[in-house]
C-alpha positions as CSV (number, residue, x, y, z in Angstrom):
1,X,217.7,7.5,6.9
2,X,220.6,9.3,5.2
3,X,218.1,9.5,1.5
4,X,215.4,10.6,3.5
5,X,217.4,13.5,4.9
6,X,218.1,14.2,1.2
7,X,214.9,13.7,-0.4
8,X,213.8,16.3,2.1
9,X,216.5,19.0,1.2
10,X,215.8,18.2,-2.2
11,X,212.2,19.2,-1.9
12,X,213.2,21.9,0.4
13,X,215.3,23.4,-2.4
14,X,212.9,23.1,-4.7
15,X,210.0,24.7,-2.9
16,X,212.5,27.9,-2.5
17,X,213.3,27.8,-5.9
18,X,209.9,27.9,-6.5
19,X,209.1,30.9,-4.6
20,X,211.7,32.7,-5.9
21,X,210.8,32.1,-9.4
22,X,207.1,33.5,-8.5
23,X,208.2,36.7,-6.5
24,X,210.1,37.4,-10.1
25,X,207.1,37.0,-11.6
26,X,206.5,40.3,-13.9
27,X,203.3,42.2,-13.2
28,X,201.0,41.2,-16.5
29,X,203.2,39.0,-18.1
30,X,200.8,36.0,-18.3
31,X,202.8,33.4,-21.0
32,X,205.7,34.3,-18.9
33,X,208.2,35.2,-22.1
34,X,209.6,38.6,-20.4
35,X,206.9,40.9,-22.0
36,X,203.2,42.1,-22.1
37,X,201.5,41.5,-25.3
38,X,198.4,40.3,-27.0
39,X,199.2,36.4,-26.0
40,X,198.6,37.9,-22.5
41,X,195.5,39.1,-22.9
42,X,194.4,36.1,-24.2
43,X,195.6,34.1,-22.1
44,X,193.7,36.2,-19.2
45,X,190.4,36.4,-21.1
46,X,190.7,32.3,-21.0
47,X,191.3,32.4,-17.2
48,X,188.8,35.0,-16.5
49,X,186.2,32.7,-18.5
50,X,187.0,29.5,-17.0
51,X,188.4,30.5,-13.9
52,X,191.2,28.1,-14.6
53,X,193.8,30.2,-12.8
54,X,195.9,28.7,-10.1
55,X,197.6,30.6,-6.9
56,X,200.6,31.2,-8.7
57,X,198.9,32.5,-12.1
58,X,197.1,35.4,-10.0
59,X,200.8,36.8,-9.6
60,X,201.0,38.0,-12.9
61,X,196.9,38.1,-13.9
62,X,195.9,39.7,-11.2
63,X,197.4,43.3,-11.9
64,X,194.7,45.3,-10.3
65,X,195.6,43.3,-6.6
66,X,191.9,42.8,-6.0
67,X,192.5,39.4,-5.2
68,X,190.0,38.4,-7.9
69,X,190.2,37.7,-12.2
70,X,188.0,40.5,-13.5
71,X,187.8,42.1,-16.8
72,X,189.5,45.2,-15.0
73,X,192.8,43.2,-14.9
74,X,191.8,43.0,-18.7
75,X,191.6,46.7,-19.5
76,X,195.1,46.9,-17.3
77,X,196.7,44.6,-19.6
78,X,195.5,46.0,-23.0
79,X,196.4,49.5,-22.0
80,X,199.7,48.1,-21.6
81,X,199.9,46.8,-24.4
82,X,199.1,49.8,-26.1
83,X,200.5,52.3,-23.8
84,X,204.2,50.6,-22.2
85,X,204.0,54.1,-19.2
86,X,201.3,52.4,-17.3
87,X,201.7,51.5,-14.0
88,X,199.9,48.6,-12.6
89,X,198.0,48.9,-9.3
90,X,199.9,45.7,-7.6
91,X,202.8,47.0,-8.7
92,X,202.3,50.7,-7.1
93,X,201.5,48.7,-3.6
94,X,205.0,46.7,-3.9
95,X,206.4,50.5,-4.3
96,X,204.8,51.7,-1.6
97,X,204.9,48.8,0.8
98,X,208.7,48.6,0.2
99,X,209.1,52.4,0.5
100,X,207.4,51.7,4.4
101,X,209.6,48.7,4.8
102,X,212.9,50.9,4.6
């Protein structure tokens, strides 16, 4: 009984960690290396072809917050990466939702 109890807080521990490490997630930042670049892009292109993203991918791909992989997140992305001042729509929602929240 006593190893069940800790397999369970083990996995409960985890699953936290988990969604920790995904609300950290930064807006665009596909590969997950701390930066937008062209890897990113790619990387979206790839997801957006085969629709290979998972729940957790559409943290960072989805930029837009349409709750879809278009080739609008796309455009996002690659203005980023040419132009680091833009803001991303998901990430002007968290502002706004958190400016509310206060």
């Amino acid at each position: 009984m006593m190893k069940l109890k800790r397999t369970i807080a083990a996995l409960v521990a985890l699953a936290i960690i988990a969604a920790c490490a995904a609300s950290l997630a930064l807006t665009g930042d596909v590969d997950g290396d701390g930066a937008i670049g062209v890897k990113d892009a790619v990387l979206l292109c790839r997801a957006i072809a085969d629709g290979s993203a998972g729940a957790n991918d559409m943290l960072s791909m989805d930029v837009d917050a349409d709750g879809r992989l278009t080739v609008a997140d796309l455009a996002y992305i690659c203005r980023a990466i040419m132009d680091n001042s833009v803001v991303f729509p998901r990430d002007a929602q968290n502002a706004a939702y958190s400016k509310d929240v206060k």
